[in-house]
N, C-alpha and C positions, 0 to 999 in steps of 0.2 A: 641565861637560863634557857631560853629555845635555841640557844643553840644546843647546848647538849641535850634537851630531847630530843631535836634534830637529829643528831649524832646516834642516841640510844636507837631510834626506829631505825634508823638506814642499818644497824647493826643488825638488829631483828630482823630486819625484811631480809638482808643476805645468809643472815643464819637459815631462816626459814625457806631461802630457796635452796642451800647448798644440800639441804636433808633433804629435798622433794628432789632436786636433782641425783641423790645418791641413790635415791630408792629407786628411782625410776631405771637408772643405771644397773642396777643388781640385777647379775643372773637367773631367768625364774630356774627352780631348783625341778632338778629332771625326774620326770614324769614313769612312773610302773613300765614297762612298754611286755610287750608280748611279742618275742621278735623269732627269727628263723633263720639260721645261716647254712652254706654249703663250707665243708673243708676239705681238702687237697689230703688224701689219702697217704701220701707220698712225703707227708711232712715229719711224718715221727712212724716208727714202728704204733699197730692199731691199738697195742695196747696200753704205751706211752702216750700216744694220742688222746684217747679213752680219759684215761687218769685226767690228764690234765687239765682236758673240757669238763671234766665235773669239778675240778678243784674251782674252775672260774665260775662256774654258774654256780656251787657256793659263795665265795665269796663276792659275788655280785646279787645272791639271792633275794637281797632288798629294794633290788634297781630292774634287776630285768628277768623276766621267766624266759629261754634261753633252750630253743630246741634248735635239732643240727642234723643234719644228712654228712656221712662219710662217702666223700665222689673219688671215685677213681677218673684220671683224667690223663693226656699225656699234654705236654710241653705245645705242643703242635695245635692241638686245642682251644688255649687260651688264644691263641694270634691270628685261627682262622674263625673263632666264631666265641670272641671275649664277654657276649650278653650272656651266653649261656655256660662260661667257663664259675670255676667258683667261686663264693664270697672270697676266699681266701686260699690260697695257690702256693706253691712250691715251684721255684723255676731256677735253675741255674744262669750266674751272672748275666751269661752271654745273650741272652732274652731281657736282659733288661731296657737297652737302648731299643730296638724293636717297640716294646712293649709301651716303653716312655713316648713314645714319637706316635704311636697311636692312641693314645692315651686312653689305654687302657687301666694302667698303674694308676692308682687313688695315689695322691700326695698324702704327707704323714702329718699328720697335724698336732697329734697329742704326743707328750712327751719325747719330741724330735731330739734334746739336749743329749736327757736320759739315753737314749737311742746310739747317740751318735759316741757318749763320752764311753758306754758300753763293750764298746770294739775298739777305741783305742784314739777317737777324735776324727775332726772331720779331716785331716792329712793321713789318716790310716786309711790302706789299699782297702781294709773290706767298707770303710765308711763311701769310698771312692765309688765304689761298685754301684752304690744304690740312692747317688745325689748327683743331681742334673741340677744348674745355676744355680747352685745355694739350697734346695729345696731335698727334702729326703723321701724318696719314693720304696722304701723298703725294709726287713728288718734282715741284716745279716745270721743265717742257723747256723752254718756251718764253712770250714776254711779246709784248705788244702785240697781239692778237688782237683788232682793231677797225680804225679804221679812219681816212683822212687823205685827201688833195687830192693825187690825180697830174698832169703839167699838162706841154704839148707847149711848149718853150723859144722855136721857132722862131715862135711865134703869140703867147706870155704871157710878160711881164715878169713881177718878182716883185711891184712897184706893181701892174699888173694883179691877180693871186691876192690880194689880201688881201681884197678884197669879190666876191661873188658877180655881184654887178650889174655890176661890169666884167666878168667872167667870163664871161657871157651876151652880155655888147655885144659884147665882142671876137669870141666865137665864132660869133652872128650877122652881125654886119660880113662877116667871112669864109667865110661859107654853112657854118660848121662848129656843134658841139655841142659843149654840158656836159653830162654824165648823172649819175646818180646812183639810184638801184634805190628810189623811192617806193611801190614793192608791198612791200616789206618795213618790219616796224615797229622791228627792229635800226637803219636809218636814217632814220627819222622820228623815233627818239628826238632827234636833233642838235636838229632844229629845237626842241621842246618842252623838253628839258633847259635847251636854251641861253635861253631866254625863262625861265626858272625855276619851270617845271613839274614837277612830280615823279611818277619809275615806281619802283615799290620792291615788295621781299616786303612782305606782313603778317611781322610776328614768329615767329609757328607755320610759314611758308612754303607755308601752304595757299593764299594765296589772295591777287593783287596789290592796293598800292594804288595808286592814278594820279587826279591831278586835271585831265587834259587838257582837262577841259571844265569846266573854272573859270572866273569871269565876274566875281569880285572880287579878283582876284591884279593886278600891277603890266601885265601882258603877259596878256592873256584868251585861252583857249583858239582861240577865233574868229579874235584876230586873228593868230593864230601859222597856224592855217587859211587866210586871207586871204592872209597871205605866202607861204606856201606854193603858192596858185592861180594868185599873181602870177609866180611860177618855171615852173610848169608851159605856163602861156600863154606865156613867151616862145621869142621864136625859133629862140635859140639856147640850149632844154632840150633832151633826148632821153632819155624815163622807158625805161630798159633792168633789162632781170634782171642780177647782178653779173656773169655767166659769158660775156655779150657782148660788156662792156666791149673788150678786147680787140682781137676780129675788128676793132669799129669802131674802136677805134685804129689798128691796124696799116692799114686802109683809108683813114687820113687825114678820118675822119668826125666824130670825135670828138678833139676836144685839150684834154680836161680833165675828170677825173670822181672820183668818190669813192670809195674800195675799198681792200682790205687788203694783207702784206706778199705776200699769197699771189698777186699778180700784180707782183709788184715786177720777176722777171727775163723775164718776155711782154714786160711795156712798156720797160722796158730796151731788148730786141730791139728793138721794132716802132718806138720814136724814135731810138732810137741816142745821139748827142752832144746831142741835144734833152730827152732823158728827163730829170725831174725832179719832186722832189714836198714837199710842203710841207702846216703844219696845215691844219687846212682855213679855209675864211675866216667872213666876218661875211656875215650876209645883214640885208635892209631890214627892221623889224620896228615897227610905229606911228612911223613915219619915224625910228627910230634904227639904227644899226648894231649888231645882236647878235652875239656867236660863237659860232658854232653847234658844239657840244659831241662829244662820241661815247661809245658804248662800249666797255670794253676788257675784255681776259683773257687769259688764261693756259691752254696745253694741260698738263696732267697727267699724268704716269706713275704710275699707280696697282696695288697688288697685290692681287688676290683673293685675299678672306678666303676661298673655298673651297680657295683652292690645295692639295695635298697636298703642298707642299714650300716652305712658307712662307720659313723663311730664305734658299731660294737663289733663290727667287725676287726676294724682298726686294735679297739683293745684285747681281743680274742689274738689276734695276730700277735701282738706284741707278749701276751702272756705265749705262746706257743712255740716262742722263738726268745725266752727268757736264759739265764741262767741256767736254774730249776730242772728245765726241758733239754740245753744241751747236753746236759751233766749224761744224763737217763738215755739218751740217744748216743752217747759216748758208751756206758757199762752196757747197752742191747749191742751195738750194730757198729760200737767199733769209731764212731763220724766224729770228726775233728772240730770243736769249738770252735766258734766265732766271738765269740764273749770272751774281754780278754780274764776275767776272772775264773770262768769254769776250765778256758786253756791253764790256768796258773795252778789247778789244783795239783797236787801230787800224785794223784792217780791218772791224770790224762800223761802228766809228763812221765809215767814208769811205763807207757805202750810205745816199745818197738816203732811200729807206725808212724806215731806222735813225734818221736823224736826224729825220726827218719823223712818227713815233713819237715821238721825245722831246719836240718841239716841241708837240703834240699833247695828252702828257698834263696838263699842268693841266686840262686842259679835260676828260678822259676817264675816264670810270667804270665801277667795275667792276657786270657784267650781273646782276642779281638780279630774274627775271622768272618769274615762275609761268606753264607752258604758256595758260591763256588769250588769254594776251596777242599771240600770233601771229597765230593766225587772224582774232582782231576790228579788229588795225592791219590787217595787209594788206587787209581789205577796203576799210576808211576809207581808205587808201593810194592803189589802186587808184582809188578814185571819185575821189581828188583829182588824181592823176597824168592822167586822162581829162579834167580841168576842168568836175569837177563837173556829167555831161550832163543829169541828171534837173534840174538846178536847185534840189536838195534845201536846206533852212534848213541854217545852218552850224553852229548850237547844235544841231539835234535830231544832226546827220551828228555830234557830237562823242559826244551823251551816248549814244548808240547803242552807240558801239562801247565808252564808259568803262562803259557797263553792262556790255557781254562781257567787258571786261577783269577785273573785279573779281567775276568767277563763281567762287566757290570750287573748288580744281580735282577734288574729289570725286563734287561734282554738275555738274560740266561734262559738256555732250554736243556 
């Protein structure tokens, strides 16, 4: 008999602590708070924006009262002075590594799964973009951030668009233009990727490596040079900055050129039932046909690690970069999901753009470029774009600029 009261108390007393234990363990339940956020102006059109921060501070109305400043900010910004960058920011991939190493980027903490199974798991390129050892420092908005072949119907077949070289015939024949922005080294990569040249970080990401002026690879730097002169010289090139394309569409000057989703609803307008667009094609390269490549990426919703109000920032970020929100930034402005269910609707897949994106990527890599490398293309660009007027050697014009590319970005001036 004392034993089993023995028995009964020892049972009691661990009952009675497993419940002091559990309660003490339970999360206290979160508190009214009266909070205040900064957002990145650049994350949605203002008026998608707008919407959808009041959708949240409704449906958060019971937790938090939820005022907010719209900042206009650039890229540049967040990296030179991140205390005073905003709660919540906008930034394209290529700022992410940066961003992470100064730890700037708040780690994600709330619903990282959700986040990650969103965009297609953590071995999907856009989950890739914004997870360092295991940890997710971001919410993927948007995909395809590169670039494809627009092309005016009523002057190009789609036999036309698949070589360059018809591209130019046709648009000469017809006193019309192909363009394509050869001052910029973002599209000079096509040509050099596509010949199987390579631009890449060093490992530490201090500093690129690039073989562009290679001379025992299958396709030599020279002669990816060469092809490239051969475009410029024809009749029917026209070297434009990306932000003219346009004007010169809509003026009937240009019916075909190179550029991203971010002119998809201009050219729309300016062809009307003509508008159409497609990978880009193959150009001539030691008389074979190459496909000339691209870069791609991803815009970022990212949180400051300075924020004073971390979690609501976090969940304001994740509702802003929702479904919901890409859908809405797809029907304004055109921008390619990153969510793979708003990509899957039927209306993203019936835009031109959209498809011409998918078509695209095989070919399309994501940008890992150490600032050197801007300034030393667009020059070499530039001189090739003019058709080479010094008559400079096409080996020195190469290793010229492969020497600026590969300055470490430390001692870059």
């Amino acid at each position: 008999m004392k034993k089993y009261v023995s028995t009964m108390l020892a049972v009691t007393l661990f009952a009675s602590m497993t419940v002091g234990c559990s309660q003490s363990q339970k999360e206290p339940e979160e508190k009214f708070q009266n909070i205040h956020l900064t957002i990145a102006s650049d994350i949605a059109p203002e008026d998608v924006l707008v919407e959808q921060i009041t959708k949240f501070q409704q449906l958060y109305a019971d937790k938090v009262n939820l005022n907010y400043t719209i900042k206009n900010q650039e890229e540049d910004d967040i990296v030179k002075a991140p205390r005073k960058a905003s709660d919540i920011f906008n930034i394209a991939n290529d700022q992410v590594d940066e961003l992470y190493r100064s730890g700037t980027l708040l780690e994600i903490t709330e619903n990282q799964e959700n986040v990650i199974s969103s965009v297609g798991g953590e071995t999907s390129t856009a989950a890739q973009t914004v997870m360092r050892d295991g940890k997710l420092y971001g919410y993927p908005l948007s995909s395809g951030n590169g670039y494809f072949l627009y092309y005016n119907k009523a002057y190009l077949s789609e036999d036309d668009i698949s070589s360059l070289d018809n591209i130019l015939s046709v648009a000469a024949q017809n006193g019309k233009k192909f363009t394509m922005d050869f001052s910029s080294g973002w599209y000079l990569f096509s040509f050099f990727k596509g010949a199987g040249l390579n631009l890449d970080y060093q490992e530490d990401k201090a500093a690129n490596l690039c073989n562009w002026n290679a001379t025992n690879t299958e396709h030599t730097g020279v002669a990816v040079t060469q092809a490239m002169l051969n475009i410029t010289g024809n009749d029917g090139f026209l070297n434009l900055p990306n932000g003219d394309f346009v004007e010169y569409a809509s003026n009937d000057d240009v019916i075909a050129g190179v550029s991203g989703q971010w002119h998809a609803e201009e050219l729309a307008q300016a062809w009307g039932d003509n508008y159409a667009a497609a990978k880009l094609p193959t150009y001539t390269l030691d008389g074979e046909q190459v496909q000339m490549a691209s870069f791609t990426g991803y815009r970022i919703v990212g949180v400051n690690a300075y924020s004073e109000n971390p979690v609501w920032a976090m969940r304001l970020a994740e509702y802003l970069s929702n479904e919901e929100t890409q859908l809405k930034c797809f029907e304004t402005i055109g921008q390619c999901p990153a969510n793979l269910r708003a990509a899957g609707s039927e209306e993203v897949k019936a835009s031109p753009a959209v498809a011409a994106t998918a078509e695209q990527a095989p070919y399309a890599y994501i940008q890992h470029v150490a600032d050197p490398f801007w300034d030393a293309s667009s020059q070499f660009g530039t001189t090739i774009a003019e058709g080479n007027p010094g008559n400079e050697d096409l080996q020195k014009l190469l290793d010229k600029m492969v020497g600026k590319i590969i300055i470490p970005v430390n001692t870059n001036q």
